[in-house]
C-alpha positions in Angstrom: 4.5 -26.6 28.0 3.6 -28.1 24.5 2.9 -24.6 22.2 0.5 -25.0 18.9 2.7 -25.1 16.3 3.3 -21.4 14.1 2.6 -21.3 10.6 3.8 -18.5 8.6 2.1 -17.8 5.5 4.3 -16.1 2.6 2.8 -13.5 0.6 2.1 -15.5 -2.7 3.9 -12.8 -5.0 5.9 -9.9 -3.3 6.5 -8.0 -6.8 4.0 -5.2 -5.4 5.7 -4.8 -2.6 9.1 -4.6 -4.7 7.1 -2.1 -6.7 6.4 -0.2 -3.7 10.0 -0.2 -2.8 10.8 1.3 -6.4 8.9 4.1 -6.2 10.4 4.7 -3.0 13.6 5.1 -4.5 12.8 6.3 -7.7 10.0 9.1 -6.9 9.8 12.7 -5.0 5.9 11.8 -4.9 5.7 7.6 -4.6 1.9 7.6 -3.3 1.3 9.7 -6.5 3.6 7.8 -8.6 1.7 4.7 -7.3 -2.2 5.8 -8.1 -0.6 7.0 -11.1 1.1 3.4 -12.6 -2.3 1.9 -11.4 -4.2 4.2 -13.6 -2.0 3.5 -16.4 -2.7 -0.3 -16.0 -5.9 0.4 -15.9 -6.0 1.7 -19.6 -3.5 -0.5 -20.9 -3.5 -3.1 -23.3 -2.4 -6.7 -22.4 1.5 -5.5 -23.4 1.1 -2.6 -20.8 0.5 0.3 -23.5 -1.9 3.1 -22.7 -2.7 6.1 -25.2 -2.8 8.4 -26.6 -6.4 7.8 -26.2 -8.5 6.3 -23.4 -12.1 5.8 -24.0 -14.1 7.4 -21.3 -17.7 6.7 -20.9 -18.3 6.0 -24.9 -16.2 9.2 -26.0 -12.3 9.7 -26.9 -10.7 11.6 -24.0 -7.0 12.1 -24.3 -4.7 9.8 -22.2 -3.1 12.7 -19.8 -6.6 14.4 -19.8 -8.2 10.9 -18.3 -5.2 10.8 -16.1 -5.6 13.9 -14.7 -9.5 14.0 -14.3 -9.0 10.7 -12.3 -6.5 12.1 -9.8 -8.2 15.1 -9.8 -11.1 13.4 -7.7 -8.3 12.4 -4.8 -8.0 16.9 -4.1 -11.9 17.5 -4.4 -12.0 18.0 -0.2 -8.4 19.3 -0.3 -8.1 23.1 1.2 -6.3 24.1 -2.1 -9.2 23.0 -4.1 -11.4 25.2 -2.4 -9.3 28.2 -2.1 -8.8 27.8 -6.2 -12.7 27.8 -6.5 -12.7 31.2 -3.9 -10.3 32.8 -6.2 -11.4 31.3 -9.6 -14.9 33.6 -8.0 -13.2 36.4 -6.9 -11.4 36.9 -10.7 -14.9 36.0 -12.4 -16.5 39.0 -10.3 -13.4 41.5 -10.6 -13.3 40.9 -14.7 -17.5 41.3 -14.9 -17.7 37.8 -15.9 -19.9 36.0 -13.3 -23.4 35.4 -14.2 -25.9 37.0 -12.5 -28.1 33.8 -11.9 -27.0 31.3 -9.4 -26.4 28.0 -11.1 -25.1 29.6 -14.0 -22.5 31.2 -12.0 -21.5 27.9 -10.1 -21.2 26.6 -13.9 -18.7 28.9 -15.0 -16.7 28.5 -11.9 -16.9 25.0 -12.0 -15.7 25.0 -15.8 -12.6 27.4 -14.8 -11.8 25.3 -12.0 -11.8 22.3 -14.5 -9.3 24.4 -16.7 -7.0 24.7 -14.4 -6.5 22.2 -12.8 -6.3 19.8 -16.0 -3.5 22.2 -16.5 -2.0 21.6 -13.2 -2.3 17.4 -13.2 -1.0 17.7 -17.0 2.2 19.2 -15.1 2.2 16.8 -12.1 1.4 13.8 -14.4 4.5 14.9 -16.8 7.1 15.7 -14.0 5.9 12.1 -12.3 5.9 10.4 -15.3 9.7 11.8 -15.7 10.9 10.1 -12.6 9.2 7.0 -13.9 10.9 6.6 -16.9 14.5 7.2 -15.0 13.5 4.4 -12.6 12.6 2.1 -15.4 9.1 1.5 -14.6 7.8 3.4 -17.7 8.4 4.1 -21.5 6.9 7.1 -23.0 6.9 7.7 -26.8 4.3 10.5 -28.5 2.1 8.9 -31.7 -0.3 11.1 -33.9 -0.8 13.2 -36.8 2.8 12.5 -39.1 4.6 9.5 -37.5 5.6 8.2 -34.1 8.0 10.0 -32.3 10.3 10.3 -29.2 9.4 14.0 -29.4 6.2 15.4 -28.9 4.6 18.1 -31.1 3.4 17.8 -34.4 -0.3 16.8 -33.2 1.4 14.1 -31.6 0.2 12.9 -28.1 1.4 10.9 -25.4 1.6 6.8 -25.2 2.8 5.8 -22.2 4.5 1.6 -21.6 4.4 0.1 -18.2 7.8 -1.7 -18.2 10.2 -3.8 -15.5 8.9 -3.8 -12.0 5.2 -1.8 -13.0 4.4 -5.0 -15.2 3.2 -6.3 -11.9 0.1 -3.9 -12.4 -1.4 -5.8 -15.0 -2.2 -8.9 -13.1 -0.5 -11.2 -14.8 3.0 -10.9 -12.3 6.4 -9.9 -13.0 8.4 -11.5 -15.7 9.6 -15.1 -14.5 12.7 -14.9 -12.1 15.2 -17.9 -12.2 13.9 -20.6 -9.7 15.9 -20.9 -6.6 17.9 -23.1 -5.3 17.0 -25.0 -2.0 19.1 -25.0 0.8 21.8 -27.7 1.3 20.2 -30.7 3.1 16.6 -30.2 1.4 14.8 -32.5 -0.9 12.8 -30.7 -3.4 9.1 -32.1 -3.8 
């Protein structure tokens, strides 16, 4: 007859889960897009800028290069991965080029593997990073050798903003929203 009463408990902040609905929208690939943004906080500053360099276990590694050895560890038991490595062998062996001695074959297959598939995130990680910058959710500007620049080249590398929505990612929250109204008939405490 009498029921314990129901309390609903609101998610503090729900600007990840607007996030999420973003990337939704915005991306071919949003679980990708996702790991991707949260990498990029990771190496941000307290503004949300990340690059061109990341500092990786004491030594300069190049912002897409960290980005792409980090993702890289998500296909390591994916079926691709291993048929690269099969083939990566098959080439060594066809072109004379495998060692003869056990580990220093698996070396040389392991280091081709690497090559490639740095290549291949560098490619994912741009196309990605594309559809992030149409949704708003990232800048991207190249900085190096002569000046900053929109375009890259010129020994310029990539520096990549977290922006609108993404700024979520760095802890702090979204960018104060207006506060609301209350309903007619309530008191505000």
């Amino acid at each position: 007859m009498f029921h314990a009463p129901c309390h609903v408990v609101r998610a503090p902040r729900a600007e990840v889960a607007g996030l999420l609905g973003t990337l939704a929208r915005v991306s071919s690939r949003p679980r990708y897009a996702f790991m991707l943004l949260t990498l990029i906080a990771e190496a941000a500053d307290e503004r949300g800028r990340a690059g061109p360099w990341v500092d990786s276990g004491g030594r300069p590694v190049l912002l897409r290069d960290w980005l792409g050895d980090a993702l890289a560890q998500m296909a390591g038991r994916d079926s691709q991965r291993q048929d690269l490595i099969e083939r990566v062998r098959a080439e060594l062996v066809r072109d004379g080029l495998l060692p003869p001695e056990h580990q220093a074959a698996d070396r040389a297959i392991a280091l081709e593997v690497a090559s490639r598939a740095r290549a291949s995130a560098r490619t994912n990680i741009s196309r990605s990073v594309s559809e992030l910058v149409k949704g708003g959710l990232l800048r991207r500007h190249y900085q190096g050798y002569a000046v900053d620049h929109v375009n890259r080249g010129g020994q310029r590398h990539v520096v990549y903003t977290l922006d609108g929505p993404a700024l979520v990612l760095l802890g702090k929250g979204a960018p104060p929203r207006a506060p609301q109204q209350g309903r007619q008939g309530e008191l505000p405490f």
